[in-house]
N, C-alpha and C positions, 0 to 999 in steps of 0.2 A: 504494500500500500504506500501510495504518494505521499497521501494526504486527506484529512481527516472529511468521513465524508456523511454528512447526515440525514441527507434526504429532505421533503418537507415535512414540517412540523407534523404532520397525519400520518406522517411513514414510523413504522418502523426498521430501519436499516441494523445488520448484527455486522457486529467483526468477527473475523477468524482469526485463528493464531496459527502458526507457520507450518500446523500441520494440517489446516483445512479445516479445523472442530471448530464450531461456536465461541467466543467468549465470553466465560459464564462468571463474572466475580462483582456482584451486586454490590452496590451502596457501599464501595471499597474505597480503596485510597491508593496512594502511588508515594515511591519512598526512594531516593536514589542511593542507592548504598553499592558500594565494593564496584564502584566507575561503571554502573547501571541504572536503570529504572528499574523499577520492582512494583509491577500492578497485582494489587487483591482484591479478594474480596468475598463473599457468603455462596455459595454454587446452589442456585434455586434449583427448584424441579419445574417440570414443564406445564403440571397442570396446578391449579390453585390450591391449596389445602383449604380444607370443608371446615369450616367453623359455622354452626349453627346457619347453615347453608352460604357462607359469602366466604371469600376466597384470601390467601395471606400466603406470603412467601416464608418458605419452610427450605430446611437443606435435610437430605441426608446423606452428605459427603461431609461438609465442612466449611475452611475458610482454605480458597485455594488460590495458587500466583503464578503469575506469568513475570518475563523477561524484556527486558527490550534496550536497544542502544538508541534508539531514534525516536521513541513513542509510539510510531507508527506501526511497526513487526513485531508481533510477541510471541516469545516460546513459550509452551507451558513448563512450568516446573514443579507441579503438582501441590497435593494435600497440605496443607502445613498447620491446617487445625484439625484435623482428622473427630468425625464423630465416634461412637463406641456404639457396641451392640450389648454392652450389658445392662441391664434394665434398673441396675442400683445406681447407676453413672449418672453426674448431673451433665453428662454432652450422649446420652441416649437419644437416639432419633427417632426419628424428627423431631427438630427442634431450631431454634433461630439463634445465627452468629451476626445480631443486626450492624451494620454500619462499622465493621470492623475496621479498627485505624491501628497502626504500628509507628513509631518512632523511635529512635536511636538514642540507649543511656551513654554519653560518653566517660560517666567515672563506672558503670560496672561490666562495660563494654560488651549489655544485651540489648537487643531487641522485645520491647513490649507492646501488646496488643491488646487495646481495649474494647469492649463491645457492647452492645445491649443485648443481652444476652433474655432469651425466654426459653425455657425447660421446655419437655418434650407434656403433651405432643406440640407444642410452638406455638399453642395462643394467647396472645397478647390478657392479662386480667391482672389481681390486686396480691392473688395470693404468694406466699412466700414461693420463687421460681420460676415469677410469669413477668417479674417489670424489677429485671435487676442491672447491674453495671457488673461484667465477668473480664477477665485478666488472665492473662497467658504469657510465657518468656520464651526465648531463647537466643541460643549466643551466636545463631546464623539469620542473615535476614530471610533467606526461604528453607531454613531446616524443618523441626517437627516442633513445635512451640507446646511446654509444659504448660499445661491449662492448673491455673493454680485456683478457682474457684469465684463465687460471686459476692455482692456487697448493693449497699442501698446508702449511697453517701449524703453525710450529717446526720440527717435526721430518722433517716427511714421510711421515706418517702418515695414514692413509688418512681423508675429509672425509663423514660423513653425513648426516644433520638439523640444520638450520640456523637460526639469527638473530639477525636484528641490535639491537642495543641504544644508546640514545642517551640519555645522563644529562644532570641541570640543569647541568654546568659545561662539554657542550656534546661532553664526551669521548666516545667512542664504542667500542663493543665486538662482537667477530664471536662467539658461541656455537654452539658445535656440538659433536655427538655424535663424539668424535676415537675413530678405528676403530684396534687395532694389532692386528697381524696374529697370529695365536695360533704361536708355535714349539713346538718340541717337549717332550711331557711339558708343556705351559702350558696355560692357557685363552685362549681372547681375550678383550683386554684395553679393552675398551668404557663411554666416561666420558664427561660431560658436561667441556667447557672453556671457559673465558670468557678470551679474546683479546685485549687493547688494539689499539687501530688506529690507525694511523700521521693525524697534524694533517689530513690530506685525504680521511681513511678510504677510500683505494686499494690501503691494503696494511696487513700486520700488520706488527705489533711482534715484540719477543720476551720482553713482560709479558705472561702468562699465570697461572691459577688452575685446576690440577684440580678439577672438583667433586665430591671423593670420596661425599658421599651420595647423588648421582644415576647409582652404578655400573649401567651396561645402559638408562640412560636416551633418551629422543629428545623430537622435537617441543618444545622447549623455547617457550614462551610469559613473556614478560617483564614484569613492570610495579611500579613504584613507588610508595607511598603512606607521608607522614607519614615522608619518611628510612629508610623499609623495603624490602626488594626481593623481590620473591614471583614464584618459578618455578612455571608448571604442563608436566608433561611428560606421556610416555605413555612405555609398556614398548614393547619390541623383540619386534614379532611380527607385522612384514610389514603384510598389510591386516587382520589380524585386531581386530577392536577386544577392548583390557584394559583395568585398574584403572588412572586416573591416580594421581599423586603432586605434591605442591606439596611448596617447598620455602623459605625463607627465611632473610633474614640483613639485618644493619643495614650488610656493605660485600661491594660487590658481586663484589669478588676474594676473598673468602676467610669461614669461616665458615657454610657454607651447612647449615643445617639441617631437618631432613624434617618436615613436619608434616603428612603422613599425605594422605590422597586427600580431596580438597576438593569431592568430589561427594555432596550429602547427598539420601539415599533412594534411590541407583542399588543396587538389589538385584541387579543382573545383577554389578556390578564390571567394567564394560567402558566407561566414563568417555560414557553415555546412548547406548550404539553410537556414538561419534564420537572424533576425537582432536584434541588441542590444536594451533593454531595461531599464533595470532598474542593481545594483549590491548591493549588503550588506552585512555585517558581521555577521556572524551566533553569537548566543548570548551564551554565555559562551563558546566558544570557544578563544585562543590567537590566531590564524591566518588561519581561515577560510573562505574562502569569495565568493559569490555565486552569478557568472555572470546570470541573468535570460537576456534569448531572447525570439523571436517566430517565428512562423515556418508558415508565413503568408499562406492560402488557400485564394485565391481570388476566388474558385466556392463555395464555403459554407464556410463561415468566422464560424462556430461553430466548423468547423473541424479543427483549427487552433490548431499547435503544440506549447506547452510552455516548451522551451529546457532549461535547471536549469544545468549549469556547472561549478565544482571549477576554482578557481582561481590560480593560481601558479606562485610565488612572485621569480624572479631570480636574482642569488646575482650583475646580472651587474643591478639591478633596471628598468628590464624588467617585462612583465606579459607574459605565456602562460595559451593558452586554450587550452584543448584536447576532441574531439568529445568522449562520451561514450554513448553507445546504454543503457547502465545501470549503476548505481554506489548506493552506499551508503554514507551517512553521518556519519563518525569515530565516 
C-alpha cells in the first residue's frame, strides 16, 4: 500500500497485512519501539455478541500486533495478550480487551498495557468484572504480556473508555470515562479522568483531575504539541457514531478547555461515521500527527474501517481534521 486509503464516509474499506489477512486490532494504538511501528489492538469476531439481543464486540483470541517501517505495510506478529480456556481465569473467553494502549517504562525497561477490561462473557454492567481498568507487562514490545489483573481507580467507581498517556518527563497517566452509578432523584454521573500512575505504571495513584468539560464524554485520544495537550473524544451513544469534541489545556491535570468539534466539513456531525481512538506523532517528522479512528461495523466487526487522518495545529491553538478518501504521508 501507497497510501492511506479510506473510501467514503459510507464505505467500509479493510486493510491487509502483508500476508493478505484482514487487519483485525480494534480500538488499539501504535507504539514505535526497537526502530518500528508497532500496531495493536483487541481481535473482534465477525458476528456481534448477543446481549439481551443487541450486539458488542467481544474477542476470543486476545490483544494482537502487527509491524511496520512505513505505517503503511504491516506484518502480523501475533497474540501478545493471548485469552485462556480455563473457566476460573479472569481472560476466559469471550471477553473484552477494550481500547488497549501500551507505552514504554524507561527506568524498569517494560512495556505496559492498559485496558478496559470486561470479564467473560464480555458484557458491559456494574458488577465486580464487567467495568474495570486491567494491566498487563512485558519486557518485549510484541512478546506474551503477563496479565497481572484488574482494578477500579480511586474510588470504585465503575471503568469505561480508556487511555493511556505518556509525557516528556517520562510520567505517565491512565484516562478514562469514570462511570458513577446514578442514585436516587440523580442523574448519572459520567466524566472524563486523568489518573497519575504509580513509577512502574502497574497501578494508580490517588492524583487524579476530573475533567469537568468532557461531562458524558469517551474515546479519549491524547496528544501533545509545542507544551499543549489536545483531547479528541466522542459522545456516549453505544455504536452509534456522533459529533466529536476536542479539548485542551497547557497542564495536563487540570484546566481543560473545549474547543468545539475538530472535524471540518462533516455535515452529518457524527465525527466522518467513525470514533476516536488513539493519536501520535509520526517519528522523525517536526509536526506531524496522526489522528487514528474506526469506522465501527456492528454486522461483521472484521469489516470495521480504520480511518488514519492528519492532524492540523491552528495558530489560534485549535486542531482541525479533514475527511480524505486518500492521502499520503510527506
Amino acid at each position: 500500500m501507497e497510501s492511506f486509503k479510506h473510501g467514503e464516509i459510507t464505505e467500509f474499506i479493510q486493510w491487509y497485512d502483508t500476508d493478505g489477512n484482514i487487519i483485525n486490532a480494534s480500538d488499539g494504538g501504535v507504539i514505535f519501539a526497537e526502530g518500528k511501528y508497532h500496531w495493536y489492538g483487541q481481535a473482534l469476531q465477525a458476528k456481534p455478541h448477543a446481549r439481551n439481543g443487541e450486539g458488542g464486540g467481544v474477542t476470543i483470541q486476545g490483544v494482537i500486533m502487527y509491524e511496520s517501517e512505513d505505517l503503511l505495510n504491516w506484518k502480523y506478529e501475533g497474540v501478545i495478550l493471548p485469552v485462556s480456556n480455563d473457566p476460573e481465569s479472569e481472560l476466559y473467553a469471550p471477553l473484552r480487551f477494550e481500547r488497549p494502549k501500551i507505552i514504554y517504562n524507561d527506568k524498569t525497561k517494560q512495556y505496559v498495557l492498559w485496558c478496559h477490561y470486561v470479564g467473560y462473557p464480555g458484557d458491559h454492567g456494574t458488577t465486580p468484572g464487567t467495568a474495570e481498568a486491567g494491566v498487563a507487562v512485558c519486557d518485549k514490545v510484541n512478546g506474551e504480556y503477563k496479565w497481572l489483573g484488574t482494578c477500579r481507580p480511586l474510588d470504585g467507581e465503575l471503568v469505561r473508555d480508556s487511555t493511556l498517556y505518556k509525557d516528556d518527563d517520562g510520567t505517565a497517566y491512565f484516562i478514562y470515562d469514570r462511570h458513577v452509578l446514578a442514585t436516587e432523584n440523580s442523574n448519572e454521573d459520567r466524566c472524563l479522568y486523568v489518573v497519575k500512575l504509580s513509577d512502574d505504571y502497574l497501578t494508580t495513584t490517588d492524583e487524579y483531575a476530573r475533567v469537568d468539560a468532557a461531562f458524558w464524554r469517551e474515546g479519549p485520544a491524547i496528544m501533545k504539541r509545542k507544551g499543549k495537550y489536545y483531547s479528541v473524544t466522542s459522545g456516549l451513544t453505544g455504536w452509534a457514531f456522533n459529533q466529536a469534541k476536542a479539548y485542551r489545556t497547557d497542564k495536563l491535570m487540570q484546566n481543560w478547555e473545549d474547543i468545539g468539534d475538530p472535524c471540518i466539513g462533516d455535515s452529518t456531525k457524527t465525527t466522518f461515521n467513525s470514533q476516536s481512538t488513539y493519536a501520535f506523532k509520526v517519528e522523525g517528522t517536526e509536526d506531524t500527527y496522526i489522528l487514528m479512528l474506526e469506522r465501527h461495523n456492528v454486522k461483521n466487526f472484521l469489516e470495521c474501517s480504520y480511518i488514519w487522518l492528519p492532524v492540523k495545529f491552528n495558530e489560534d491553538d485549535t486542531i482541525s481534521i479533514e475527511y480524505m478518501k486518500e492521502w499520503k504521508l510527506k
